[in-house]
N, CA, C and O atoms as CSV, one atom per row, in Angstrom:
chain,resi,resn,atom,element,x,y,z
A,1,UNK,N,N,0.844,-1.179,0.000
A,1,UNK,CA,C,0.000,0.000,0.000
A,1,UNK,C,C,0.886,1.238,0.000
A,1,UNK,O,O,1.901,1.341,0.689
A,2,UNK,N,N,0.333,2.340,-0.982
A,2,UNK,CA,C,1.472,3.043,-0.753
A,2,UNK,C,C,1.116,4.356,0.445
A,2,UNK,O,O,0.056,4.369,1.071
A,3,UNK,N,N,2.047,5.268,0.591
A,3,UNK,CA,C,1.658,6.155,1.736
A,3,UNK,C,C,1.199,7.103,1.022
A,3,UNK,O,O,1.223,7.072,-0.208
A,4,UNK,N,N,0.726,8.057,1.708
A,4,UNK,CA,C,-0.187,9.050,1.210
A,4,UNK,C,C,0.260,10.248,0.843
A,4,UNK,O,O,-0.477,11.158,0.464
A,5,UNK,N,N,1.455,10.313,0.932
A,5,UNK,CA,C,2.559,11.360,0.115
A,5,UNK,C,C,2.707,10.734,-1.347
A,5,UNK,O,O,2.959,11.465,-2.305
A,6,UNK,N,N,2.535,9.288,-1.491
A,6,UNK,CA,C,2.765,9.211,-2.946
A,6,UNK,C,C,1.641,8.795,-3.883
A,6,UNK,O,O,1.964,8.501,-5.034
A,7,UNK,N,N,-0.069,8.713,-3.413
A,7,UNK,CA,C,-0.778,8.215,-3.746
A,7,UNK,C,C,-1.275,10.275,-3.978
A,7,UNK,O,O,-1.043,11.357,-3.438
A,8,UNK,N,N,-2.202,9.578,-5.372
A,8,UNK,CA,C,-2.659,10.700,-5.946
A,8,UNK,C,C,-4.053,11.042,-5.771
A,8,UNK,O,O,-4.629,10.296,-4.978
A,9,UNK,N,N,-4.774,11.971,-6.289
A,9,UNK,CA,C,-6.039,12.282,-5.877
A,9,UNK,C,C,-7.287,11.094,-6.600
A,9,UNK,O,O,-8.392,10.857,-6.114
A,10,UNK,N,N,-6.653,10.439,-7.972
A,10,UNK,CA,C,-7.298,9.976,-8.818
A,10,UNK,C,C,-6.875,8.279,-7.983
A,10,UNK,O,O,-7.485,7.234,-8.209
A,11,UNK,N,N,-6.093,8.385,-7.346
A,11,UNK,CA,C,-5.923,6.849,-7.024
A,11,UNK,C,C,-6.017,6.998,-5.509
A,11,UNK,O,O,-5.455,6.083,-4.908
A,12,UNK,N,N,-6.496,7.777,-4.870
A,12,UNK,CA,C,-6.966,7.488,-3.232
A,12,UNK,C,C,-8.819,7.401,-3.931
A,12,UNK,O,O,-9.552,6.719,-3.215
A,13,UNK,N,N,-9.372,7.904,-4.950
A,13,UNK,CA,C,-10.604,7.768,-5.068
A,13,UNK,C,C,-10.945,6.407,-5.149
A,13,UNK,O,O,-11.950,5.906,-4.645
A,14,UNK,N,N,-9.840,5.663,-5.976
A,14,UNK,CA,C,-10.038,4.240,-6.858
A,14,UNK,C,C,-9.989,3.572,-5.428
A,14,UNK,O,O,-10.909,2.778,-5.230
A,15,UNK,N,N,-9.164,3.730,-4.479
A,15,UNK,CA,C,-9.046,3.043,-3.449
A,15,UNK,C,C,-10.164,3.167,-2.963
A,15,UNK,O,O,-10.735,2.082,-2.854
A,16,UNK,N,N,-10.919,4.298,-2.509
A,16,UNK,CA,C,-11.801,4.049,-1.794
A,16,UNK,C,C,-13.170,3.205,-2.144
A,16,UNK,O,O,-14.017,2.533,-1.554
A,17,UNK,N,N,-12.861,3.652,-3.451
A,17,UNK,CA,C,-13.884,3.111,-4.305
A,17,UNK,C,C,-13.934,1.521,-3.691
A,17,UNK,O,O,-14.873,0.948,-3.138
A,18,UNK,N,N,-12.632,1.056,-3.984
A,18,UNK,CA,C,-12.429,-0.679,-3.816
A,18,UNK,C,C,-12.707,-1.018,-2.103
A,18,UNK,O,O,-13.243,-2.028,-1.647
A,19,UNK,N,N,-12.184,0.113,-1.369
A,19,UNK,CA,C,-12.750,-0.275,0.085
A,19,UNK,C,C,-13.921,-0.725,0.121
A,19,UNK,O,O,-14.019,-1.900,0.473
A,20,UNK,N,N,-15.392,0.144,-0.274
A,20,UNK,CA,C,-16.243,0.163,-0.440
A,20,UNK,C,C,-17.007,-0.648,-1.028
A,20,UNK,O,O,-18.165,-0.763,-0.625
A,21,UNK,N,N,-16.518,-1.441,-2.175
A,21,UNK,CA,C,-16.783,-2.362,-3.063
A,21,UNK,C,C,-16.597,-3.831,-1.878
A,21,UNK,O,O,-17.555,-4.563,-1.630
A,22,UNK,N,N,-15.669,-3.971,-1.470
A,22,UNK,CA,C,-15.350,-4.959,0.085
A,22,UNK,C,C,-16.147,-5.225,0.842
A,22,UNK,O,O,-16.491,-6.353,1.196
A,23,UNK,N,N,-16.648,-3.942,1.277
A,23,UNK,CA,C,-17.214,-3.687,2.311
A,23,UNK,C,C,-19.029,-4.336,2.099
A,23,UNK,O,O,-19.721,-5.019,2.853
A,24,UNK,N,N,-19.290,-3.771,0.810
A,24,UNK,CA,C,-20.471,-3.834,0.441
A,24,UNK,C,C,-20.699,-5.730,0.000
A,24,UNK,O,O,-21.656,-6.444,0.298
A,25,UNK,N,N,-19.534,-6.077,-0.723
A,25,UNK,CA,C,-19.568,-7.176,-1.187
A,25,UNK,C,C,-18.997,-8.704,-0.341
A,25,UNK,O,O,-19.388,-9.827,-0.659
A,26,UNK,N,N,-18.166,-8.461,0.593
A,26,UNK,CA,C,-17.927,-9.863,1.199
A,26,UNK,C,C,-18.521,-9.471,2.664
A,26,UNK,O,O,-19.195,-8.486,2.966
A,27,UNK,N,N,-18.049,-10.582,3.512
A,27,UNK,CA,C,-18.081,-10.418,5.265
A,27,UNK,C,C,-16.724,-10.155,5.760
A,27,UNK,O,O,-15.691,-10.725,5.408
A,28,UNK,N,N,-16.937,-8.714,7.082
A,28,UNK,CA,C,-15.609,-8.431,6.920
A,28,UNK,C,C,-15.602,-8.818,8.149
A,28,UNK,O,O,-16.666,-8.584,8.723
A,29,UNK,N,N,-14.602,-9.453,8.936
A,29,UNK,CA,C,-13.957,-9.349,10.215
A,29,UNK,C,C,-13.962,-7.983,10.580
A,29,UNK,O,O,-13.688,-7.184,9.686
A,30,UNK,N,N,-14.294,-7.421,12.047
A,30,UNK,CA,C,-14.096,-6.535,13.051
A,30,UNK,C,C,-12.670,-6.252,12.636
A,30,UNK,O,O,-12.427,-5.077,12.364
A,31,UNK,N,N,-11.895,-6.944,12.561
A,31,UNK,CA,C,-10.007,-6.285,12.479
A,31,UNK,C,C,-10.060,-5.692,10.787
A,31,UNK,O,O,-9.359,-4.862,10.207
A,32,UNK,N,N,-10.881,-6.286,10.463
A,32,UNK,CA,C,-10.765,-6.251,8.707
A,32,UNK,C,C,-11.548,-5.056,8.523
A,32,UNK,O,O,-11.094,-4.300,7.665
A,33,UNK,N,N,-12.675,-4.659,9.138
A,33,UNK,CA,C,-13.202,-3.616,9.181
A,33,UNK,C,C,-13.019,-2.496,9.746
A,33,UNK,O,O,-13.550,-1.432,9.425
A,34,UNK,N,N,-12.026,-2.741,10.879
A,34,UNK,CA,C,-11.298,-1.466,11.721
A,34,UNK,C,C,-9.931,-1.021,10.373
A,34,UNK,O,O,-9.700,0.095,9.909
A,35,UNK,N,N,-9.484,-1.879,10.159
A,35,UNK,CA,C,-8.407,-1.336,9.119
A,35,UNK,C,C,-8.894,-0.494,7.656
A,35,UNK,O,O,-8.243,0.337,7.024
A,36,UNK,N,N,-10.172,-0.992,7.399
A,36,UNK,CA,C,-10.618,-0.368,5.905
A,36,UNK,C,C,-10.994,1.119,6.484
A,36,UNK,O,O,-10.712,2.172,5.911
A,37,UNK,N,N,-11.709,0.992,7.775
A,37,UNK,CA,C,-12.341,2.487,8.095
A,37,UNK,C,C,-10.984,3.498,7.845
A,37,UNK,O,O,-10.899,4.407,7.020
A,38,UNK,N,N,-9.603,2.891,9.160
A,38,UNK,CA,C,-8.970,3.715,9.266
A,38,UNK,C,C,-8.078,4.199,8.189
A,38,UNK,O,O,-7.651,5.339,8.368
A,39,UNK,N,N,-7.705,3.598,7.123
A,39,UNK,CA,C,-7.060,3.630,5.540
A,39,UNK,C,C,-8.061,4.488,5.006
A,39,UNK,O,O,-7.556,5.460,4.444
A,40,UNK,N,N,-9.727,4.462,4.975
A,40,UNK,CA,C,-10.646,5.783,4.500
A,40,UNK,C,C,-10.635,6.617,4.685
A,40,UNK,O,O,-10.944,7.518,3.905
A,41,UNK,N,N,-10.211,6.761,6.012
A,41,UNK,CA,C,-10.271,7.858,7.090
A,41,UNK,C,C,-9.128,8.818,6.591
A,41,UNK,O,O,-9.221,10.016,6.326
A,42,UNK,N,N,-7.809,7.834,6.517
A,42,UNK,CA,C,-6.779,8.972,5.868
A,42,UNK,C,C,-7.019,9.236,4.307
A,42,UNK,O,O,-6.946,10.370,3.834
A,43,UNK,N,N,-7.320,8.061,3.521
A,43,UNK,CA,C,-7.980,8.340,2.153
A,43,UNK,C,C,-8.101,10.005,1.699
A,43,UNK,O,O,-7.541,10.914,1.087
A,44,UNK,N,N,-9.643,9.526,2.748
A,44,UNK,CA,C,-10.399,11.298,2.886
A,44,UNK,C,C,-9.875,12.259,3.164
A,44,UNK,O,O,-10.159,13.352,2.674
A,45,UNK,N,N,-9.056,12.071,3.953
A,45,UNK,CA,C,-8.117,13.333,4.630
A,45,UNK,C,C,-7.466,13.734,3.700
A,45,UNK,O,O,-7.448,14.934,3.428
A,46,UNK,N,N,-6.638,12.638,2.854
A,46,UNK,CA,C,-5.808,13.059,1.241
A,46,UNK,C,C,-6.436,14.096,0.741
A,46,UNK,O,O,-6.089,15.276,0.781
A,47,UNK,N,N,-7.895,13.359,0.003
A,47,UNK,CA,C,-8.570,13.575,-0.470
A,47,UNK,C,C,-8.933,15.592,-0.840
A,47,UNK,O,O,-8.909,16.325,-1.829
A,48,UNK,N,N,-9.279,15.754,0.863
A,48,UNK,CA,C,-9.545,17.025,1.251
A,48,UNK,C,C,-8.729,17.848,0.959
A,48,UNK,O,O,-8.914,18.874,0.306
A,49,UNK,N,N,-7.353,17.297,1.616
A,49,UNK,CA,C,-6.283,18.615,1.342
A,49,UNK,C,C,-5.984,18.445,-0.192
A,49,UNK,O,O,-6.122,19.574,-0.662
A,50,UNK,N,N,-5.694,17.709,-1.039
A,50,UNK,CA,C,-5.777,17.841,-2.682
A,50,UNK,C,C,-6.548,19.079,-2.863
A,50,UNK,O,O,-6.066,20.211,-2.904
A,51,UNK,N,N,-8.078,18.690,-2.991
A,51,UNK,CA,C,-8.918,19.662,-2.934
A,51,UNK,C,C,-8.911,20.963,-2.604
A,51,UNK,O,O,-9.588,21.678,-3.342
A,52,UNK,N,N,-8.121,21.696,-1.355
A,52,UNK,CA,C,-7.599,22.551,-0.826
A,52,UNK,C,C,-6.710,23.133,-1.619
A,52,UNK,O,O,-6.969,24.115,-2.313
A,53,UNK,N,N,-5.261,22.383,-1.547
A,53,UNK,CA,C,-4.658,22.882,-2.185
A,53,UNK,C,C,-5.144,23.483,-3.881
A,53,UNK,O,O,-4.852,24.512,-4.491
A,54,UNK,N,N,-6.027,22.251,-4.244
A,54,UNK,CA,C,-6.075,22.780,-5.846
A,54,UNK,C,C,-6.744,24.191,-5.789
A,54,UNK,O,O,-6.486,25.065,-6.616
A,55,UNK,N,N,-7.898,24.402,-4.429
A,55,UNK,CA,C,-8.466,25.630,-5.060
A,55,UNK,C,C,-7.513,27.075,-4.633
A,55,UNK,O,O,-7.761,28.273,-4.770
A,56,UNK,N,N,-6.386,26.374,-4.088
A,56,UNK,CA,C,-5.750,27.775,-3.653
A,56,UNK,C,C,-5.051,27.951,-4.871
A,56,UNK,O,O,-5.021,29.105,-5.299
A,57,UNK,N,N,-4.535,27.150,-5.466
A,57,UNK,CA,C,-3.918,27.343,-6.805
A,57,UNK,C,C,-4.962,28.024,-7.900
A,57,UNK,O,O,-4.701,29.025,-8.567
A,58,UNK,N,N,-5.584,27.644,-7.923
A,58,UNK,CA,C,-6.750,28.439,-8.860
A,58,UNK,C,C,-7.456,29.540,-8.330
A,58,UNK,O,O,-7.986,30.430,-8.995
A,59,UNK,N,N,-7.443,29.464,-7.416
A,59,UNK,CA,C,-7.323,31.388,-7.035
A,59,UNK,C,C,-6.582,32.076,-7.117
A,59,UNK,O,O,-6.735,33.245,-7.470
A,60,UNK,N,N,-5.236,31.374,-6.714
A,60,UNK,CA,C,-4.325,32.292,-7.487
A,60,UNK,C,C,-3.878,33.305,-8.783
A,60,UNK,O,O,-3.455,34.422,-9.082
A,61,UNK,N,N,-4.572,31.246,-9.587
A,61,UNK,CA,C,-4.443,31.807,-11.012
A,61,UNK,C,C,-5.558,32.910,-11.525
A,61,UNK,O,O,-5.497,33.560,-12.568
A,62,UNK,N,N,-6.500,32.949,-10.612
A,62,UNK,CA,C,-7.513,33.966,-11.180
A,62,UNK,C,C,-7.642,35.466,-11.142
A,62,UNK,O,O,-8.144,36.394,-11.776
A,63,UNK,N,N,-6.782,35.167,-9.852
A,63,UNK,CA,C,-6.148,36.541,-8.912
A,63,UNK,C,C,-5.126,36.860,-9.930
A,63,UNK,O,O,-4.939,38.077,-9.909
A,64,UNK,N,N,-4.552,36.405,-10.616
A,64,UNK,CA,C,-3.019,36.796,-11.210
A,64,UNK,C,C,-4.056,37.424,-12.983
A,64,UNK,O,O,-3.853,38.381,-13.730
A,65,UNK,N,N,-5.116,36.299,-13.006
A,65,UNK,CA,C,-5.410,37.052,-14.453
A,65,UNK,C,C,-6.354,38.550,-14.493
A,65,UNK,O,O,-6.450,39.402,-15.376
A,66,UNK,N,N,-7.027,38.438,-13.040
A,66,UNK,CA,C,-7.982,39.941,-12.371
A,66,UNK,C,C,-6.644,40.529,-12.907
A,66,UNK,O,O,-6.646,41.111,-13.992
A,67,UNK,N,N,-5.571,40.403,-12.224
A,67,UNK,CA,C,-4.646,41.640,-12.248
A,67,UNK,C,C,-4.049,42.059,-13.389
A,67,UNK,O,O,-3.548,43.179,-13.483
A,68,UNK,N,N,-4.056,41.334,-14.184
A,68,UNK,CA,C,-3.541,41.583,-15.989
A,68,UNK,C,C,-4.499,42.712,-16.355
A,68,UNK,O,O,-4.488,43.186,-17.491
């Protein structure tokens, strides 16, 4: 699994996607199910700050073209 410095916005989605797909589709063990939550949990957290960051970048860029 990789860490979340090197996993991207398009592949923490796919992951979660597949958590979810698990979750919905077999029987999970309590340990098996404490581990998918907490791997979502940071997933999402990725997820968010991507998101963050992208819109500060694009305010930027909008801020930089206002000013042209």
């Amino acid at each position: 699994m990789a860490t979340e410095k090197q996993v991207g916005y398009a592949e923490a989605l796919a992951e979660l996607e597949n958590i979810l797909n698990e979750l919905e589709s077999e029987d999970v063990d309590v340990d098996t199910l404490a581990q998918h939550v907490q791997r979502a949990s940071a997933l999402i957290e990725l997820c968010r700050e991507r998101i963050g960051s992208a819109r500060l970048r694009i305010e930027e860029v909008v801020a930089q073209l206002d000013a042209d």
